[in-house]
C-alpha positions as CSV (number, residue, x, y, z in Angstrom):
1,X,222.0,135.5,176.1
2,X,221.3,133.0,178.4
3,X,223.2,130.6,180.6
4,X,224.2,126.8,180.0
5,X,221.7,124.4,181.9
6,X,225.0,122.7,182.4
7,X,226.9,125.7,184.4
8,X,223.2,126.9,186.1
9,X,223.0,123.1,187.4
10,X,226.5,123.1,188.6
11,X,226.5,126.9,190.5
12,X,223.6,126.0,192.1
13,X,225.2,122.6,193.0
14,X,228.3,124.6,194.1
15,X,226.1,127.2,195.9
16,X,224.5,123.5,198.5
17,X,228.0,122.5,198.7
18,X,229.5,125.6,199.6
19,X,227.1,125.8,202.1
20,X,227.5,122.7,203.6
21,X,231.2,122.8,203.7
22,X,231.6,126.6,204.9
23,X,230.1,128.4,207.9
24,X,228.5,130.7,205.0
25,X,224.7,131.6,205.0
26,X,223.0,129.9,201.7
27,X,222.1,133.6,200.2
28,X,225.6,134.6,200.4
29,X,226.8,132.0,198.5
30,X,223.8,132.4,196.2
31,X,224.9,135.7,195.5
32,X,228.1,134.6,195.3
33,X,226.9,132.6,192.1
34,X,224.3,134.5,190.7
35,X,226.3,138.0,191.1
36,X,229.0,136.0,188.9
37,X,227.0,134.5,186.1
38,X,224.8,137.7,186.1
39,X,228.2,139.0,184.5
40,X,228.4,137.0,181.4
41,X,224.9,136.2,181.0
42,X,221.3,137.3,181.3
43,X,220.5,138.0,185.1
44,X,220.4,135.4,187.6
45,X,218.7,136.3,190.6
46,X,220.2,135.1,194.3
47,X,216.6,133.9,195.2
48,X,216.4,131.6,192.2
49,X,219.7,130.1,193.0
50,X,219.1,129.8,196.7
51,X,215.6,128.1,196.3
52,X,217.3,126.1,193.5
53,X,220.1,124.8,196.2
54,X,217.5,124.4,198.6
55,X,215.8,121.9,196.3
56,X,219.4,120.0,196.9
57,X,219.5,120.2,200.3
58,X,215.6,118.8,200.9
59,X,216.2,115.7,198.2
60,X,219.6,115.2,200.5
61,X,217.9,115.1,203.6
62,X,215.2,113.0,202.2
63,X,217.4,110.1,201.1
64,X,219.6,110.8,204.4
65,X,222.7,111.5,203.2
66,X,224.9,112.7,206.1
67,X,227.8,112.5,205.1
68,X,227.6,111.4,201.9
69,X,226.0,114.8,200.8
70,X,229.2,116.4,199.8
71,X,230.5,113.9,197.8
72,X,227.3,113.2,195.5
73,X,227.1,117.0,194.9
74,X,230.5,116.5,193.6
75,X,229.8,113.7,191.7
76,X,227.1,115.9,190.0
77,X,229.4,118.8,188.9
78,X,231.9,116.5,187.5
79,X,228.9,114.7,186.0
80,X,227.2,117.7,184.1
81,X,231.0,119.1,183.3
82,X,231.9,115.6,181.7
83,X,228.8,114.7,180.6
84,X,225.8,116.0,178.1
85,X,223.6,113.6,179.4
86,X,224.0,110.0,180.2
87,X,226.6,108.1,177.9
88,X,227.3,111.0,175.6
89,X,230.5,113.1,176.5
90,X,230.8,117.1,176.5
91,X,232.5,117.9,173.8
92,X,235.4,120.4,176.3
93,X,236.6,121.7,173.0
94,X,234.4,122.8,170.1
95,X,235.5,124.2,166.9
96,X,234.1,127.8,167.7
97,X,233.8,129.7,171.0
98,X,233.8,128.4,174.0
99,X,231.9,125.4,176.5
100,X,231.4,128.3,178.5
101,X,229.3,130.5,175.9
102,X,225.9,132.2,176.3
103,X,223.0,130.4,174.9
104,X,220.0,131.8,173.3
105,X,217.2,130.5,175.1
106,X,216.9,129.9,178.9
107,X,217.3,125.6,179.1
108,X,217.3,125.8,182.9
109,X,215.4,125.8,186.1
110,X,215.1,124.6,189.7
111,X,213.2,122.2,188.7
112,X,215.0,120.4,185.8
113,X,218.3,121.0,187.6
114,X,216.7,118.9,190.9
115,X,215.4,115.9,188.2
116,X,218.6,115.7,186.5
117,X,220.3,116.1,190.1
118,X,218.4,113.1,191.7
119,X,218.7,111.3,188.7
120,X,222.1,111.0,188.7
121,X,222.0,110.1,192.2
122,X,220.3,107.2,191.9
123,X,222.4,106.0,188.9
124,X,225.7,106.9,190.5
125,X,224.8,105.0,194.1
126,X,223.8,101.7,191.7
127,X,226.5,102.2,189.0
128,X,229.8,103.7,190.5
129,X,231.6,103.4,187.4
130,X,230.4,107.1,186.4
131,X,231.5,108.2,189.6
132,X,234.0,111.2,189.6
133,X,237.7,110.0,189.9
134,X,239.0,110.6,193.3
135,X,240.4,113.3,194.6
136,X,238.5,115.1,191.6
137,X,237.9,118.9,192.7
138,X,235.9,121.3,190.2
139,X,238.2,123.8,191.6
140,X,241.0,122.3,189.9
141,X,239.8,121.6,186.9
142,X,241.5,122.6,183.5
143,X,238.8,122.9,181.6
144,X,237.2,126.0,182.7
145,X,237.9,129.2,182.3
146,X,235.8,132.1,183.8
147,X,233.5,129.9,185.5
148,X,236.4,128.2,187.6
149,X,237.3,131.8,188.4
150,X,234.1,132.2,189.9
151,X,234.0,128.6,192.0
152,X,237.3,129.5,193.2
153,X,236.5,132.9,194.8
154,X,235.9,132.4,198.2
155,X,232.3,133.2,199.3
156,X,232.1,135.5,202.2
157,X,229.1,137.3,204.4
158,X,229.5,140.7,202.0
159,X,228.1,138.7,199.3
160,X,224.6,138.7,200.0
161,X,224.7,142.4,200.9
């Protein structure tokens, strides 16, 4: 059983801004990620998710970003928590299981996760009304169970070891 696109998109979201906001190298954060979803779902390998962040980090140099970067990853977690796809809400509590649950067929990549990533940062620069509220942390969000586990573990150096 697979992994939601939703989750994949925001790990490997987690795994640019984790780099950009730690002195970490990208593969240990990678591991970090894959390591932790390799857990619950069908394995996730450290390259994908480092070439996946990587993807993140290019388009963010590209549009030159600077400082901006770290918030407009954010806005994309809270984004693909909140959000199925533009204008139609996640449903955060189904009648069975879990958000969280395994799928059965792999619905993710590097490259749909950089298209829906630049996507919604483009629509979030000329409509700010989607934005994330502020002070909004995926860390502290509610709504997550063993993934917010995993974003809340520290990443360290061992990780990629």
């Amino acid at each position: 059983m697979f992994c939601p696109s939703w989750i994949f998109d925001i790990s490997v979201a987690r795994v640019a801004q984790e780099f950009l906001s730690a002195e970490v190298p990208l593969e240990a954060v990678a591991a970090k990620y894959a390591n932790g979803l390799s857990e619950k779902y069908t394995a996730i390998t450290t390259e994908e998710m480092a070439e996946s962040a990587q993807l993140i980090l290019e388009f963010l140099a590209e549009v030159e970003a600077g400082e901006s970067a770290v918030p407009f990853i954010n806005e994309f977690c809270y984004f693909r928590l909140y959000f199925a796809k533009v204008g139609v809400p996640r449903k955060m509590k189904p009648m069975f299981g879990s958000i969280e649950d395994p799928v059965k067929q792999k619905e993710y990549s590097g490259e749909l996760m950089i298209k829906a990533f630049r996507t919604h940062t483009f629509n979030v620069r000329g409509n700010p009304e989607i934005a994330a509220p502020a002070g909004w942390k995926l860390e502290d969000d509610q709504n997550l169970a063993e993934f917010g586990e995993l974003v809340r573990k520290q990443s360290s150096l061992l990780d990629s070891f």
